[in-house]
FIKOLZA-1660 file (N, C-alpha, C; in steps of 0.1 Angstrom, whole numbers, plus 5000, padded with zeros to 4 digits):
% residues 54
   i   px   py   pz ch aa at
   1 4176 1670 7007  A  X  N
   1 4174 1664 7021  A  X CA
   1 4162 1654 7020  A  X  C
   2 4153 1660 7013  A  X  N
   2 4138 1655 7016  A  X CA
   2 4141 1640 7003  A  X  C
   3 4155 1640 6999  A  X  N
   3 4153 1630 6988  A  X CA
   3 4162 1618 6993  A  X  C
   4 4170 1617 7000  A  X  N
   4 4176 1614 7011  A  X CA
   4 4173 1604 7019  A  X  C
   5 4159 1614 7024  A  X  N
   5 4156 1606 7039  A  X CA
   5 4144 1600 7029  A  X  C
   6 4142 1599 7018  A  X  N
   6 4131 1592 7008  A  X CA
   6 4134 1581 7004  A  X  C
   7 4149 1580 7001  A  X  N
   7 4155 1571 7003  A  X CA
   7 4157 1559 7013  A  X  C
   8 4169 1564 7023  A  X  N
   8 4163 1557 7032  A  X CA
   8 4151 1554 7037  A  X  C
   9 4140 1555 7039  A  X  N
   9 4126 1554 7042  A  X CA
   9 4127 1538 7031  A  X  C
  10 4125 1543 7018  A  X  N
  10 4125 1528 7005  A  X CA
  10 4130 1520 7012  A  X  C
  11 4143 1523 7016  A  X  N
  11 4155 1509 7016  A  X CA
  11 4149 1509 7031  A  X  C
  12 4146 1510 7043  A  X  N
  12 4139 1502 7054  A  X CA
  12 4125 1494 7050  A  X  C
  13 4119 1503 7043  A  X  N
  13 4106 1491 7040  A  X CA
  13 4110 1477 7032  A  X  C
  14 4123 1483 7022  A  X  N
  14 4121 1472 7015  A  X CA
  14 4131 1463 7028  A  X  C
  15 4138 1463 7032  A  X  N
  15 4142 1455 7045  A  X CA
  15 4132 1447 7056  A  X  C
  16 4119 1455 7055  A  X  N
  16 4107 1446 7063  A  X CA
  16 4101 1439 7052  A  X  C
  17 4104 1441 7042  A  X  N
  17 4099 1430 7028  A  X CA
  17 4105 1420 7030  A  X  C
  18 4115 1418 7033  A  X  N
  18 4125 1407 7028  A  X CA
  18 4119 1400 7041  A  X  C
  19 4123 1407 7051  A  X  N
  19 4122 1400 7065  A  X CA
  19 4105 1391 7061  A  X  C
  20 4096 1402 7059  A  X  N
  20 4084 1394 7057  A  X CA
  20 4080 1378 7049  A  X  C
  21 4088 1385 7038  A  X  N
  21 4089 1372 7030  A  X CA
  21 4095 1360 7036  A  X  C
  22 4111 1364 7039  A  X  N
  22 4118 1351 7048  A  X CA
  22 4105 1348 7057  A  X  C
  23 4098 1353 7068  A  X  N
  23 4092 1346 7075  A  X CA
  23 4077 1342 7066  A  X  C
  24 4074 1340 7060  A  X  N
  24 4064 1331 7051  A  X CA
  24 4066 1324 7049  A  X  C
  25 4081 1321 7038  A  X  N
  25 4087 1312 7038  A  X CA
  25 4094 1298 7048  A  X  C
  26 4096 1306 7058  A  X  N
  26 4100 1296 7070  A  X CA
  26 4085 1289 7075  A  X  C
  27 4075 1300 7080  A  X  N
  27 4067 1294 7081  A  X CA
  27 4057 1282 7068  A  X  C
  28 4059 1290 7062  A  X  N
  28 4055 1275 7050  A  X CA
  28 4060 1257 7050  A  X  C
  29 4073 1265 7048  A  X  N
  29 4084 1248 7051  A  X CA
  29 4083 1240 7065  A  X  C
  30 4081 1249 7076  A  X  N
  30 4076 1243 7089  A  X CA
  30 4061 1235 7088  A  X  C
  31 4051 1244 7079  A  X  N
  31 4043 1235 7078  A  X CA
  31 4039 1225 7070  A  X  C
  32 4046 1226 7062  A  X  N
  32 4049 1212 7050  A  X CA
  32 4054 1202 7060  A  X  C
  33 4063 1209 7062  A  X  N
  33 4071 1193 7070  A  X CA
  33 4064 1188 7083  A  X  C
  34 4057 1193 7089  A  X  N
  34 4045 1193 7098  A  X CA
  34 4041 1183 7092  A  X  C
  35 4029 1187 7081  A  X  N
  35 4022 1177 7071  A  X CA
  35 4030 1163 7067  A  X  C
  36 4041 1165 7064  A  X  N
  36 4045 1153 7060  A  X CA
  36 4050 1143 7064  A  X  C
  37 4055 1147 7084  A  X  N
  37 4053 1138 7091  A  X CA
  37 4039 1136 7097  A  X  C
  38 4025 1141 7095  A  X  N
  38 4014 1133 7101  A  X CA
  38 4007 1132 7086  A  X  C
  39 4012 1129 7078  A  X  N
  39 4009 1120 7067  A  X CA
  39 4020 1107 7066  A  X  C
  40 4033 1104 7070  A  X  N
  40 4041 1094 7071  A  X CA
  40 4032 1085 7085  A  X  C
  41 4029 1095 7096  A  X  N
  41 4026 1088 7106  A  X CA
  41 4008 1083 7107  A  X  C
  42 4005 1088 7095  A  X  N
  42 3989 1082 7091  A  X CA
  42 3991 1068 7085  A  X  C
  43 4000 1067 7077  A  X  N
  43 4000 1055 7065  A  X CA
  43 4009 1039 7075  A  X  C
  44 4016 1051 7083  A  X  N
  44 4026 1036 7083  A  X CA
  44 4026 1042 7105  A  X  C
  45 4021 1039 7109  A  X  N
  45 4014 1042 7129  A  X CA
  45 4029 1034 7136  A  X  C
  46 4028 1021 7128  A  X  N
  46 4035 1012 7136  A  X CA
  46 4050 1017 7137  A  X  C
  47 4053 1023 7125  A  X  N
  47 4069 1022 7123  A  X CA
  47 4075 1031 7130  A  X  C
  48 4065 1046 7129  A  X  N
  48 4073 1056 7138  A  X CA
  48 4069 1056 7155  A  X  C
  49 4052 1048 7155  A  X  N
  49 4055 1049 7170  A  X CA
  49 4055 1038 7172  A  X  C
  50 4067 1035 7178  A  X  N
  50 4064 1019 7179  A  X CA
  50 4060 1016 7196  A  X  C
  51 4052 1007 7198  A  X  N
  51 4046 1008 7207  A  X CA
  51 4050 0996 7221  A  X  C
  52 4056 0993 7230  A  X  N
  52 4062 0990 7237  A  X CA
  52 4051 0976 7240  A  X  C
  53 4055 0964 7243  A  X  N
  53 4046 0952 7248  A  X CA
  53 4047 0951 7259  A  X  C
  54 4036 0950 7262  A  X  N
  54 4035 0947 7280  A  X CA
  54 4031 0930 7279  A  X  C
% end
């Protein structure tokens, strides 16, 4: 019994592993791409915001 529920116990944590990991990863790629649009919109201001003439 006690080997069982030892088991299951493993297989839930390793389930909040995965989850953990996926969300590192999500958050990583959200912040890359963060970065890479206010490094596009550092170099080149005009193209993405283009600014309206009065």
């Amino acid at each position: 019994m006690k080997f069982a529920l030892a088991i299951v116990a493993c297989l839930g944590l390793q389930g909040c592993a995965v989850v953990a990991v996926a969300d590192v990863v999500a958050s990583t790629v959200i912040y890359t791409g963060k970065t890479v649009i206010n490094v596009i919109d550092a170099v080149t201001p005009d193209i993405v915001n283009k600014k309206k003439k009065d």
